[in-house]
Steps between C-alpha positions, in 0.01 A plus 500: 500500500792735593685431174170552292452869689906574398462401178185704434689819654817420293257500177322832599869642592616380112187681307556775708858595378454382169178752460795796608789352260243529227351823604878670511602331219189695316613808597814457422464429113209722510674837616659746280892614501431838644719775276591838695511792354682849616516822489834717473478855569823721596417661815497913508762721619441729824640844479536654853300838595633852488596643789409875598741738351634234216424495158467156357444388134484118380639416181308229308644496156209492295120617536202339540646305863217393724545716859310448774526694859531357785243541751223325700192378311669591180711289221427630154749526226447785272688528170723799571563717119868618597837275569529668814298574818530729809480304817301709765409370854407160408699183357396400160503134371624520152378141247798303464504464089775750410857602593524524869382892629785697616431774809676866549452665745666864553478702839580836383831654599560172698511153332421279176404158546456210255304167589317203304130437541506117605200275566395382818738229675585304840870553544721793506849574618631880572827640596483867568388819660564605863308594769623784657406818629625609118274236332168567383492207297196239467368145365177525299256260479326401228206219559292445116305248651145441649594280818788670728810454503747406812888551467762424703827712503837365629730801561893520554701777590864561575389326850410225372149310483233774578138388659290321234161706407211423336240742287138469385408645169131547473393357116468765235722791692884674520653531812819696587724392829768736579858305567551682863198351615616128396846557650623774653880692460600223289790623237481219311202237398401229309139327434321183434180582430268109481132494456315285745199496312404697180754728271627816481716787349754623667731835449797634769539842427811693699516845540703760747508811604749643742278809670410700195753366267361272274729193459295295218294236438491164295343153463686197671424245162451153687784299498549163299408239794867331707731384279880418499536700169360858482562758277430864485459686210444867538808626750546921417883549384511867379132708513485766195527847659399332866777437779495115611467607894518116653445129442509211667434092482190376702511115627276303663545063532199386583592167619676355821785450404765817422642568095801575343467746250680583158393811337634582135475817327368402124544812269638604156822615641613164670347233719663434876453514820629764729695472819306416785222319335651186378448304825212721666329308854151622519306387819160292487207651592672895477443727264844635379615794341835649289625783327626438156870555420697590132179448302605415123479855272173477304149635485387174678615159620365178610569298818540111573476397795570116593451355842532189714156517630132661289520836550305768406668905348456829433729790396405879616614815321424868565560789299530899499392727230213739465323252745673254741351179433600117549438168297469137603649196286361163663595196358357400146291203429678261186311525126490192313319306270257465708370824584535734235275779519457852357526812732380876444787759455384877613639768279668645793880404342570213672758278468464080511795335701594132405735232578545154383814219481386513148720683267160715380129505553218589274276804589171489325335865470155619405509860359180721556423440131467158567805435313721178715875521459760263654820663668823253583669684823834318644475315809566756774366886325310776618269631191273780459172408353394730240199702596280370210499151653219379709592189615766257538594045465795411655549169261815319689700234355657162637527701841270708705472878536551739783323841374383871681378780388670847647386847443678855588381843408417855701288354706650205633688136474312150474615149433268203506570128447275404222303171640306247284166537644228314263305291697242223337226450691378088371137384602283187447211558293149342618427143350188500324313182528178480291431216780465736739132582314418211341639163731562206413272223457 
């Protein structure tokens, strides 16, 4: 009787998973290979607001660019009808199709300043700026998005390791922080700048002033991220009708452990490296800071700087002529193959800054009668873009490219790395399933 009762169960057991094998086994054969789809878009560029007293113009190379203001409630591109805009009070997203925009910005009888618009990211690195009772210079904020952002800033200073801090940027808004309020009587700092959650845009603007004396102002251009190869592109050697007043080498290793630095200067005249900086200890964790010695004679020169350990540079020069005013040269982010990309040139007679282990590079220029030109320049040259161009290809060869753009006139000196900065944006398109309406049977 037992064995009759087990054998029933073992029976009612078998039909049991045999009716699932078949019924996933249906579904299987049945069901369709499911094909994604996407959607690339290249993500706009943020230009930063204007501050009072500043005039500020964005160069976008050709008309009929999509620009939409930043502000709550509001994200609507309008199809501007010149190649250039005036900033005002807010932040403007410009659309990403088109050479990257290119910001001046001119405080009268004080400063000129040159930045790239650049979209919306989660990492930055800084090295610049001071905080003290001379400094008056600020971060700016830039949040495009509809859900807040939270960032959190690791600071260094020539004491070492500051206190971390963290910021909220409410979505859709700007918002300026003031460096003496993140660190106080600091001489010399560096930033990490990581979103928690969200993105952002990010500029470090420095500017002094001793009493009433106006000492100048200029953009700190984010640095490359660590690396045990950095080069510097844009370092002032002789200023037309301006007196080079000072310069100096900022540092900063990151890490735990402490570098050993070689810096060589790379210009026209000769490449070496100088006494004193052939064998050059730099502390972990401390930001670090030297004069520079028998500079090379030349308009401009570049700098290498190898290390033991990722580090991170900057070079600082300041000038006197009908203003004083100062320029930062942070280290430049390597062109290749991979990220090629077309930036605006301003009419404002600026000069583009390149070097390369190449014997020559290829410049590619766009004319504002549409006409494109290339240019072969040697491997380390300083040349002055003609003021018909409107933007600019660096094409490299077999090796990458270290390039800046400088500019120096009556109303001040600016250098600034130039960064690639196209982002593409990549998202899954929805699956349509006509089984969604109509099931199966």
């Amino acid at each position: 009787m037992i064995k009759l009762q087990e054998l029933r169960i073992n029976r009612v057991q078998a039909i049991a998973i045999t009716a699932i094998f078949v019924v996933l086994l249906s579904q299987i054969f049945s069901a369709k290979p499911e094909i994604r789809k996407y959607s690339e878009n290249i993500s706009p560029t943020i230009c930063p607001s204007e501050p009072t007293g500043v005039n500020s113009v964005v160069y976008l190379s050709a008309k009929k660019r999509g620009v939409a203001t930043i502000n709550k409630g509001e994200r609507k591109f309008k199809t501007q009808k010149t190649s250039s805009i005036k900033l005002g009070s807010k932040a403007k997203e410009v659309e990403g199709l088109g050479a990257s925009p290119l910001l001046v910005a001119v405080k009268p009888q004080s400063w000129m300043a040159l930045t790239q618009c650049t979209p919306a990211i989660s990492e930055k690195w800084f090295l610049g700026g001071m905080s003290t009772i001379s400094s008056i210079g600020y971060f700016q904020f830039v949040n495009p998005n509809r859900s807040k952002a939270v960032i959190d800033l690791e600071i260094w200073s020539e004491d070492g390791k500051e206190s971390n801090q963290s910021l909220v940027i409410s979505s859709q808004s700007t918002r300026i922080v003031q460096l003496n309020s993140l660190v106080t009587n600091k001489k010399y700092l560096a930033f990490h700048l990581i979103a928690r959650a969200g993105r952002f845009s990010a500029v470090l603007f420095d500017e002094r002033k001793k009493g009433l004396a106006k000492l100048g102002g200029d953009f700190v251009t984010p640095n490359a991220i660590p690396d045990k190869n950095v080069f510097i592109t844009s370092v002032f050697g002789k200023i037309k009708k301006q007196k080079v007043k000072s310069q100096f080498l900022r540092l900063l290793v990151p890490g735990e452990a402490d570098a050993v630095v070689k810096v060589t200067y790379l210009a026209k005249s000769g490449i070496y490296t100088p006494v004193g900086l052939a064998e050059l200890r730099v502390p972990a964790g401390k930001v670090v800071q030297m004069p520079f010695s028998s500079l090379p004679s030349g308009r401009f020169l570049a700098l290498q700087i190898e290390a033991t350990e990722p580090i991170i540079a900057s070079a600082f020069s300041s000038s006197k002529g009908s203003v004083s005013d100062f320029a930062w040269s942070s280290g430049s982010e390597a062109i290749n193959a991979q990220n090629i990309e077309a930036i605006t040139v301003p009419a404002i007679g600026m000069r583009l800054n390149v070097y390369t282990e190449d014997s020559s590079v290829v410049v590619e220029t766009t004319t504002n009668r549409k006409k494109v030109n290339r240019k072969n320049l040697s491997g380390i040259t300083t040349w002055k873009i003609p003021s018909n161009v409107i933007s600019i290809r660096i094409i490299p060869g077999a090796k990458p490219v270290f390039a800046s753009f400088s500019a120096q006139d009556s109303r001040g000196i600016s250098v600034m790395a130039i960064r690639p900065v196209t982002a593409i944006e990549r998202s899954a398109l929805p699956i349509s399933d006509s089984e969604v309406l109509t099931p199966r049977k």
